[in-house]
Structures are given as C-alpha cells and as structure tokens.
N, C-alpha and C positions, 0 to 999 in steps of 0.2 A: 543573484538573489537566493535566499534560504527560504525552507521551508518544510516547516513540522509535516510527517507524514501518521494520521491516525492509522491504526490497521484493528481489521477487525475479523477475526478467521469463521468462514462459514463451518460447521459439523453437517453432514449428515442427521447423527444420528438423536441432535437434540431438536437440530432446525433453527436455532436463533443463535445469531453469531455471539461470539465473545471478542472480550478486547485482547489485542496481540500488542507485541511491542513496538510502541511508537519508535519514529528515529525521524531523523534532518537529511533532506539530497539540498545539493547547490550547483544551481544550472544557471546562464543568462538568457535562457528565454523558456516559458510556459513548456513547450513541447519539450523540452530539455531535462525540467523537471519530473515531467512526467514518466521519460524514459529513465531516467536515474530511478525513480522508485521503481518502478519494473524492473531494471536491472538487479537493485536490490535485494527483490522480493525473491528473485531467481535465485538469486544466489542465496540466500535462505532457504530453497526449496520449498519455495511458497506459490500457487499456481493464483493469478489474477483474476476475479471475475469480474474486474470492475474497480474503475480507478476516477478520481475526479475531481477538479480544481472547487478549491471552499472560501472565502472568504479570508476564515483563521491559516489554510495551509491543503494541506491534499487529503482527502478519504480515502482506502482503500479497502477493497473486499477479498479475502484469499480463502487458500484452501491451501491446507498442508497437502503437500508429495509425499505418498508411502512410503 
C-alpha cells in the first residue's frame, strides 16, 4: 500500500508549524508505513515529534536538525 505523507515543520521561534514537503512511503503493513516515513524524515534531517495514521494517508510533525 501507498501512502501520501503530510509533513508539517515545528519553529521554535514562530510556534505554529508550517507546511514541509509532502512525499509517498510504500510498505505492506500500517507499522511499515509508519517506519518508512520515519526513516525518511531521518534521512532529511528532520527529527519526529509525532507521526500518525489519517484516513487520506500519514500526518507528520518534525523539526529540522541544525
């Protein structure tokens, strides 16, 4: 299964997140999915604070790495 990941980067210094760039993981099961955008995000140098299955596809909340 596919599955749009929204991402949406926390600041600091504004306090209300902004939108990041969307992208697609493809896993065969929920947990799979979930690890795929985590992996992703990593590898982006995006730290997670929150991740989590939606109806349309996956939410995500990050925070850029210095």
């Amino acid at each position: 299964m596919q599955r749009v990941v929204k991402v949406f980067v926390l600041s600091s210094a504004s306090g209300a997140p902004h939108p990041g760039a969307d992208f697609t993981v493809e896993a065969s099961t929920l947990d799979g999915l979930l690890e795929a955008a985590r992996a992703e995000l990593a590898a982006r140098g995006q730290r997670v604070r929150a991740i989590s299955h939606t109806p349309t596809g996956l939410l995500a909340y990050v925070e850029d790495r210095p």
